[in-house]
C-alpha positions in Angstrom: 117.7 -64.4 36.1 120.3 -66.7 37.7 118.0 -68.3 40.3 115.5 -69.1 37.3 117.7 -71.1 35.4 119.1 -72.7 38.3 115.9 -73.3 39.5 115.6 -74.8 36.0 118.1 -77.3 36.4 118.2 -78.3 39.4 118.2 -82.4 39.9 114.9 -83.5 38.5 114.7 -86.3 40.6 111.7 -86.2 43.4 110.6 -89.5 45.6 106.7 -90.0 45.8 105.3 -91.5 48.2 105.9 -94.7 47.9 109.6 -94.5 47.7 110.3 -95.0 44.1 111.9 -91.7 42.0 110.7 -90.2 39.3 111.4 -87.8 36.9 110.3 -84.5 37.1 109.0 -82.2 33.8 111.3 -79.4 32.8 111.4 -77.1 30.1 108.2 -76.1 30.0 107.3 -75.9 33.1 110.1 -73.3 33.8 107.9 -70.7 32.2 111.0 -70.2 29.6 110.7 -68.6 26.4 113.6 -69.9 24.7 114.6 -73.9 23.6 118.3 -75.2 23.9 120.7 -75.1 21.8 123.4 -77.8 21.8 127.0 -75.5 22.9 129.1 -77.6 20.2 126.9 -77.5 16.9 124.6 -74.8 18.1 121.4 -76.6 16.6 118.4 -75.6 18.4 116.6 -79.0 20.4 113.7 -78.9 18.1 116.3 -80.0 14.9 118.4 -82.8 17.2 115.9 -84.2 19.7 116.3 -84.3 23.6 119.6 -83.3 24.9 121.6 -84.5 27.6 122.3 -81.1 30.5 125.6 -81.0 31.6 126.5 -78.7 35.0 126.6 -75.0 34.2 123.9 -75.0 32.3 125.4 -76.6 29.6 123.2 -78.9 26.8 124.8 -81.5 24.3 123.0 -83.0 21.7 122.7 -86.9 21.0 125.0 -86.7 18.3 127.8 -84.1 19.8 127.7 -86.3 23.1 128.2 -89.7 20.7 131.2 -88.1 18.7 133.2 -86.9 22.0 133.0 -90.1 23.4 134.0 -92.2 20.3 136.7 -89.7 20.1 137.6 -90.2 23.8 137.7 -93.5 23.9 140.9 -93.6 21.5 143.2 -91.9 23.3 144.6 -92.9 26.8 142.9 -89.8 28.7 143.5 -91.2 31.9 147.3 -91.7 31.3 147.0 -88.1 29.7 145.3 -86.1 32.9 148.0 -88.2 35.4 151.4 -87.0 32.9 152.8 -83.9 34.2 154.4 -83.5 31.5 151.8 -82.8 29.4 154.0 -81.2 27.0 156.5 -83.4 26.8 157.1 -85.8 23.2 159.5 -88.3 24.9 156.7 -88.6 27.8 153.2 -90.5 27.5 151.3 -86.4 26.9 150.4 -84.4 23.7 152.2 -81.1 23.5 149.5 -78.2 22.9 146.4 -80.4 25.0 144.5 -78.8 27.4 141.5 -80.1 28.7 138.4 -77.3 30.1 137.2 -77.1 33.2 133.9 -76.8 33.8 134.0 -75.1 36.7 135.7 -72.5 34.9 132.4 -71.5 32.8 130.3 -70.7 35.6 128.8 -66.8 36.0 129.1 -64.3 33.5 131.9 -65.0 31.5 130.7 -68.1 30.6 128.0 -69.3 27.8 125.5 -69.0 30.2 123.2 -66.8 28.5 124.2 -66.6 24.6 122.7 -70.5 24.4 119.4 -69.4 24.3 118.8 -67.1 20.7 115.4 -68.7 19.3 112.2 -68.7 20.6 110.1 -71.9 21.7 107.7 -72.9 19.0 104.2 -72.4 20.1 102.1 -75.8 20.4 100.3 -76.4 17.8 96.4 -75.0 18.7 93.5 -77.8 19.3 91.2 -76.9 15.8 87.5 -75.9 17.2 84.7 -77.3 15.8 83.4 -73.8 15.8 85.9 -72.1 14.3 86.2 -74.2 11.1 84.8 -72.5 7.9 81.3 -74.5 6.6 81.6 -75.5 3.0 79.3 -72.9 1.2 81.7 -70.5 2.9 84.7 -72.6 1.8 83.8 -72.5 -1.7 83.1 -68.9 -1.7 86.1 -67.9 -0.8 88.0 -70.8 -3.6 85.7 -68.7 -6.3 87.7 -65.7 -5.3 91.0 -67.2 -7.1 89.5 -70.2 -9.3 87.5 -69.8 -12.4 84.9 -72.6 -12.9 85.7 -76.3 -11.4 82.0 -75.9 -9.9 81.8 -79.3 -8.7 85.6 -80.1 -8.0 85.5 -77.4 -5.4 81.9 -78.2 -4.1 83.4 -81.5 -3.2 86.5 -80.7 -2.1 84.9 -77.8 0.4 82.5 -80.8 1.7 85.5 -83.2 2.0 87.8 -80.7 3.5 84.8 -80.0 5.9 84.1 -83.4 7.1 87.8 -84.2 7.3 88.6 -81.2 9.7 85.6 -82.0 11.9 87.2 -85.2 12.1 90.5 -83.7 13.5 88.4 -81.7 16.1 86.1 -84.3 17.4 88.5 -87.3 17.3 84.8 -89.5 17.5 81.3 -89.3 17.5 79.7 -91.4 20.0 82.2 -94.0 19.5 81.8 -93.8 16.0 85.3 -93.5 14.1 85.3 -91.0 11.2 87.2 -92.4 8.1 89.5 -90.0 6.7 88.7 -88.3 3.4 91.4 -88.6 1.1 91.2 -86.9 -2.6 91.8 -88.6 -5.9 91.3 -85.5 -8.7 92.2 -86.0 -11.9 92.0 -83.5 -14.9 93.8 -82.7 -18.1 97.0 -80.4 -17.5 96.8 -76.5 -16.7 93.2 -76.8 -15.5 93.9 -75.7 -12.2 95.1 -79.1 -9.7 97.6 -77.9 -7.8 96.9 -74.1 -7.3 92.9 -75.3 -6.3 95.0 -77.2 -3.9 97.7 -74.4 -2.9 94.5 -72.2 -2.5 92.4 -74.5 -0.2 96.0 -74.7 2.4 96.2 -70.9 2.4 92.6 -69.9 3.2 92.4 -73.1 6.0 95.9 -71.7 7.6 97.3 -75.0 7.8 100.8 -76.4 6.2 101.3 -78.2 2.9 103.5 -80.3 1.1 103.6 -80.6 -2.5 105.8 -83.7 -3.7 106.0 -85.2 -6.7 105.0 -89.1 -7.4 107.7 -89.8 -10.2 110.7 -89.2 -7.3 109.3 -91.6 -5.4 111.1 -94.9 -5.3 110.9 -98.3 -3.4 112.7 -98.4 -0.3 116.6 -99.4 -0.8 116.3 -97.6 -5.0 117.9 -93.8 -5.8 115.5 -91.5 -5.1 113.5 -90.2 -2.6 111.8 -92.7 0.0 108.0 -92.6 0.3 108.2 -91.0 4.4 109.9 -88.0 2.0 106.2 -86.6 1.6 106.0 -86.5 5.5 108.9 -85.1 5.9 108.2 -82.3 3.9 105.1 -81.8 5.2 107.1 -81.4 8.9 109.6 -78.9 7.0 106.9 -77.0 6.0 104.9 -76.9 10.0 108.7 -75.7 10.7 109.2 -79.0 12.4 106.8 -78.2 14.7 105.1 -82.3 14.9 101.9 -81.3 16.1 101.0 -79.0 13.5 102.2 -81.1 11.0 99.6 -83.8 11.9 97.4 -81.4 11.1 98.2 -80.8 7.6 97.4 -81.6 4.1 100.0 -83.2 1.6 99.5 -83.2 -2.2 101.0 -85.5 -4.2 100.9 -84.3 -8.3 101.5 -86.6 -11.3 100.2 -89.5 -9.1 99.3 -91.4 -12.7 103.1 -91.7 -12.9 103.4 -94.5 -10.4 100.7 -96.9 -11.9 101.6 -100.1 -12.7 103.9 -100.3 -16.1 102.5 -102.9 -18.9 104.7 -105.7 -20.8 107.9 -105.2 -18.6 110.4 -107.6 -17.4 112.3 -105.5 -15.1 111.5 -104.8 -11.0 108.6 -102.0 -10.9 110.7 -100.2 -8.6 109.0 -96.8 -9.0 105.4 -98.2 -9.9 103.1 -100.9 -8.4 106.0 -100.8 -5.2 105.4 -97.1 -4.6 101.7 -97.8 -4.4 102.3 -100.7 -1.7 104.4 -98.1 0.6 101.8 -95.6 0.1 99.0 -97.2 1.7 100.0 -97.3 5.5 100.4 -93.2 4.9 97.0 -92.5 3.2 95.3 -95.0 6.4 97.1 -93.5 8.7 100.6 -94.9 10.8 103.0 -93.5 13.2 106.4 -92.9 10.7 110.2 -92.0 11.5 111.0 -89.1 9.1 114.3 -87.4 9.4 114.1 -83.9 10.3 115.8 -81.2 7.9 116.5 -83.5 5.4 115.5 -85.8 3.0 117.2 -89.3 3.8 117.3 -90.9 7.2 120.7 -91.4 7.9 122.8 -91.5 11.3 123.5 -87.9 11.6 119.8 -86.9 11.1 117.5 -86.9 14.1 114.1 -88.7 13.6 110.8 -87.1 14.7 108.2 -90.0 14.5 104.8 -88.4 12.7 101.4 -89.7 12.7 99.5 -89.8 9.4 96.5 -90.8 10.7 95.0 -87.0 10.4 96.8 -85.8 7.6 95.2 -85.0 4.7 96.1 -86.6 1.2 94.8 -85.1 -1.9 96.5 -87.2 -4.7 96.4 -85.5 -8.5 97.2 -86.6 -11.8 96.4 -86.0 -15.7 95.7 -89.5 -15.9 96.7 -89.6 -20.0 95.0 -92.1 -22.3 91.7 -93.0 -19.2 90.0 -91.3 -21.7 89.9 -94.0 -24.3 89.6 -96.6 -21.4 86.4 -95.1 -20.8 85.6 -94.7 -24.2 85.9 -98.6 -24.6 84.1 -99.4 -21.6 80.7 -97.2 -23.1 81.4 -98.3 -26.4 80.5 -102.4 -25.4 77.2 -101.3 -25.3 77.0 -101.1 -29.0 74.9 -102.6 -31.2 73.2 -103.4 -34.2 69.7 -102.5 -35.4 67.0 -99.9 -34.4 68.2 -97.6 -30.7 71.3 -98.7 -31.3 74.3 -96.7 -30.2 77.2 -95.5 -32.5 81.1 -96.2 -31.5 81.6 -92.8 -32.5 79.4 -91.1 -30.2 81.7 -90.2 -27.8 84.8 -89.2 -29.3 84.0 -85.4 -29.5 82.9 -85.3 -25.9 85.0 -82.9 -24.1 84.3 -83.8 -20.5 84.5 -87.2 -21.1 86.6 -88.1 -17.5 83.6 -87.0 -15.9 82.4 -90.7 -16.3 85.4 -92.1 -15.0 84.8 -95.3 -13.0 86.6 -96.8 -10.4 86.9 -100.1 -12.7 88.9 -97.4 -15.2 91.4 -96.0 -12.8 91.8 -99.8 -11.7 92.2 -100.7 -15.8 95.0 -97.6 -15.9 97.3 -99.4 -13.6 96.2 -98.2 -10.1 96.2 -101.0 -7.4 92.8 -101.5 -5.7 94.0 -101.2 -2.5 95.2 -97.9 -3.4 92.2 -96.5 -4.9 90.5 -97.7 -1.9 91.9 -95.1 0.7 90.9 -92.2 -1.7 87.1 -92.6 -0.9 86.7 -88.7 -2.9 87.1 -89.9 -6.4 86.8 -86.3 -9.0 87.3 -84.7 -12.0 88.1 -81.1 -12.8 87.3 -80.3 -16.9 89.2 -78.7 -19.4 89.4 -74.8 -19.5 87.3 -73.7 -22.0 87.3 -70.3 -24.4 85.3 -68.3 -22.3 87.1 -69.8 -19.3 90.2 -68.7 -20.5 88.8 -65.5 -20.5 87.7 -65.0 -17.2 91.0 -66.9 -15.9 92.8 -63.3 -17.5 90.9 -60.8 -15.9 88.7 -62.0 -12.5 90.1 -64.1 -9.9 92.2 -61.9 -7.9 95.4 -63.2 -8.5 94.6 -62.0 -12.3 97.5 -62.2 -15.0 96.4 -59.1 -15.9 96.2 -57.5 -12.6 99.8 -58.5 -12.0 100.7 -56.4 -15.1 98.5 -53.5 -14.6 100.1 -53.3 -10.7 103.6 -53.7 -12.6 102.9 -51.0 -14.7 101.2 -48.9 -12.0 104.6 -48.5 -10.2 105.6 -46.6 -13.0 102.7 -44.3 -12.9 101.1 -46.1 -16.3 97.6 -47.1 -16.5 97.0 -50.4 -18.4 94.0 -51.5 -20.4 93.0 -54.3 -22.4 90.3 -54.4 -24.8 87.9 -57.3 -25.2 89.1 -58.5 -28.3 92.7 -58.4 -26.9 91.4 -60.9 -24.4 90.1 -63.4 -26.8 92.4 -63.0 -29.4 94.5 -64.2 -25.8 92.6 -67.0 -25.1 92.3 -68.5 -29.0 96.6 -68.5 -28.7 96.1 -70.4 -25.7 93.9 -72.9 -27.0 96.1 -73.9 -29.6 98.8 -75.2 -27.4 96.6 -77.1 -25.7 98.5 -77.0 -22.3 95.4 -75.0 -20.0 96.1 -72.0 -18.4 99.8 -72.3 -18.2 99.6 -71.2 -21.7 98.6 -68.2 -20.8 101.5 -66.9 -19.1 103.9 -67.7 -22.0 101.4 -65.9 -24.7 101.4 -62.3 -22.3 105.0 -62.5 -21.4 105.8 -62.8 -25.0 103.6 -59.9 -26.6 104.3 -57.5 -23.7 108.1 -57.7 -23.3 108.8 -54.9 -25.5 105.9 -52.5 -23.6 107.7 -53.2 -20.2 111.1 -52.4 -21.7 110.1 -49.0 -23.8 107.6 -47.6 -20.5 110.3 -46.6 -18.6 112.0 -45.0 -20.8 109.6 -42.3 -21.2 107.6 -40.3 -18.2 105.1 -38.8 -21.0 103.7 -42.2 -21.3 100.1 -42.0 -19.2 98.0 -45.1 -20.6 99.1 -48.4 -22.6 95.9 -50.2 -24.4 96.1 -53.6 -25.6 94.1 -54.4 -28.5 93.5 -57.6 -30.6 95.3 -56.3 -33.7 98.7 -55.9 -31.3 98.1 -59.7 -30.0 97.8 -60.8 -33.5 100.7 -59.2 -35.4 98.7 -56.7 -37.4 99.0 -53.7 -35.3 100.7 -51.7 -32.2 98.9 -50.8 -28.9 97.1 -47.0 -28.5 99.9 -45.4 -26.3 98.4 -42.0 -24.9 100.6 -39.0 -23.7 100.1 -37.3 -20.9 98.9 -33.8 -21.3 101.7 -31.0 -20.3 99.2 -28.1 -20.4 98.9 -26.1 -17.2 95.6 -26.0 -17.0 95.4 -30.1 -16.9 98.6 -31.7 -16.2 96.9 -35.0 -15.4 95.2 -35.4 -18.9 95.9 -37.9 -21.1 95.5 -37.5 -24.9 95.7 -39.8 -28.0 98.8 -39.2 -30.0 98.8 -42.6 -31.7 96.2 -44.6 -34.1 96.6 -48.4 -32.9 96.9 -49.3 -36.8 100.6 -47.1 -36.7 102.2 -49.8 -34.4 104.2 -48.5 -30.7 
């Protein structure tokens, strides 16, 4: 073990052949499993950068080495190393100094072998061409968890496709791929960010999900627009190479469009936009490693964008009635002609959103620009609702019915309990997210009073319960002999639980 590390750091310098010297490549060449870790702060060299090596094995980060000689350099060492009388106040010494000696570290009872305790991150793997999933087979698996959004995830398996082919191929005879960057935009709760969430976990690759309205212009409180990147590196584990493989979402990207009849610096609007647009083309960044602001104690890792993903989303509130004015010029008097009112009870009315709209609505054309994939996702409807309960596989419903399973209680919900469900949810008018608040609401009191009894065998949910006119059918299990496993009805659902 000793002659491998020593082998390790040995002088790195070799002469080639025509007399100048070179460095040699350590690390990972010496076939070791393990990265350094600086012996003062005991950060790992993937968090502070390249460290200077020291004799006996010892590694220093940038910073350490910077703050020992600053401190140094104010004292007299010299003056301190000659005085024999080290201890001495009325001499030129400190009393209680004592300086180590390196020598003294080397073989076993030094740090030798503790400064090693976390694996090497593995490189991040080339993406084959072969191995990434074609869009039919994309979508298929997104219809396992989302409930309709037919053509948002059509286009977003095809864009996803294209974009990764990108990544493996670099170009196609000399032909450079543009990147595909995503512009959705929908109404709230109909399913942005968790299609988005969905699409990172079947593709294996990391995300980061930032938010437009903490974005501020460079030298402003709040979070600088390289923050995206530098979550998306956070979230590869500051592993660089697998963050350039990534995909960042930004939400409530309609925040940061330009704001009408103001006096005062746009400092988190039109500005935010400008930044934006070397990341969504692609540029080599600085981003501060495990944290959010670039400051002197930080190390920088510099991250290309130029195959990173961006999928930018937004509710886009009030594009509606830009596009409504926009169809309505073409109204007119006399026989074919068409009525203002014609489109004000349309419900999917975004889906003839216009670039010239999104422009109107305060988005800067150079912005709109670098998100080529322009697409809407509609509002959940009744019957969507519905199937949003009880068949993706990340069900509400399911969730309880597991709960309740661990108890050893069967849960069941009737059909009219599911659309008395999804009328509540309607009202509010805030898409699925609705739906959460209506079921934790109605079944608090069944997952407090389970528990408390082992008869209980079966809970059924039924629209009278969701409504207030009734209880759910509780059955008891059985305690004859003969069937100990039966469950019978002891309760009318018009008695109440």
């Amino acid at each position: 073990m000793d002659d491998h590390r020593d082998d390790k750091y040995e002088d790195t310098e070799l002469e080639k052949s025509d007399g100048s010297v070179t460095e040699e490549k350590k690390s990972d060449d010496s076939g070791s499993d393990y990265e350094d870790v600086c012996f003062i702060c005991r950060r790992p060299e993937s968090k502070t950068g390249k460290m200077f090596r020291l004799p006996n094995h010892i590694c220093v980060c940038d910073d350490c080495m910077h703050k020992t000689m600053d401190t140094v350099s104010q004292f007299d060492y010299q003056g301190l190393l000659n005085n024999p009388n080290m201890g001495d106040l009325n001499g030129k010494g400190f009393p209680n100094i004592s300086f180590v000696n390196l020598a003294d570290l080397k073989g076993d009872g030094g740090i030798p072998n503790k400064q090693k305790p976390k694996k090497k991150k593995k490189k991040a793997a080339e993406i084959d061409i072969r191995d990434i999933m074609p869009p039919h087979k994309i979508k298929q698996k997104l219809d396992e968890y989302v409930v309709g959004q037919e053509h948002a995830k059509k286009v977003m398996s095809v864009a996803v496709y294209n974009h990764y082919k990108r990544v493996a191929t670099g170009t196609m005879d000399e032909i450079e791929i543009e990147k595909s960057n995503m512009l959705m935009i929908g109404p709230t709760g109909c399913g942005k960010t968790y299609l988005v969430k969905t699409l990172a976990k079947l593709l294996d690759v990391p995300l980061a999900i930032a938010d437009a309205t903490s974005l501020t212009e460079a030298g402003y409180i709040g979070d600088d627009i390289e923050s995206v990147v530098s979550k998306l590196l956070a979230a590869a584990e500051n592993d660089v190479e697998r963050a350039e493989q990534g995909i960042i979402f930004i939400d409530e990207i309609d925040k940061i469009a330009k704001k009408k009849n103001t006096n005062s610096r746009d400092v988190s609007g039109e500005s935010v936009q400008q930044g934006m647009l070397k990341l969504l083309e692609g540029a080599e960044v600085e981003v501060p490693v495990g944290a959010n602001s670039k400051n002197a104690m930080v190390p920088l890792a510099t991250v290309n964008t130029r195959n990173i993903l961006f999928i930018c989303g937004g509710a886009f509130p009030d594009l509606d009635e830009i596009i409504k004015q926009r169809l309505n010029k073409k109204t007119s008097i006399g026989y074919n002609a068409e009525l203002k009112d014609k489109y004000d009870k349309e419900k999917n009315i975004l889906s003839r959103v216009t670039v010239e709209d999104i422009r109107k609505f305060g988005m800067i054309p150079e912005f709109i620009g670098r998100l080529p994939v322009i697409f809407t996702l509609e509002g959940l409807s009744r019957d969507m609702m519905v199937q949003i309960l009880k068949e993706p596989r990340n069900a509400i419903l399911k969730q309880y019915q597991k709960l309740l399973e661990l108890d050893e209680v069967e849960l069941l919900f009737n059909e009219g309990a599911l659309e008395a469900i999804a009328d509540k949810a309607m009202e509010k008018e805030t898409g699925a997210r609705a739906l959460r608040a209506i079921i934790e609401e109605f079944m608090l009191d069944i997952m407090y009073e389970v528990p408390k009894d082992d008869n209980i065998g079966r809970v059924t949910i039924t629209r009278e319960y969701i409504e207030g006119n009734g209880g759910p059918i509780i059955d008891i299990r059985s305690r004859s002999a003969e069937h100990p496993d039966r469950l019978n009805v002891i309760q009318d659902p018009a008695d109440g639980s």
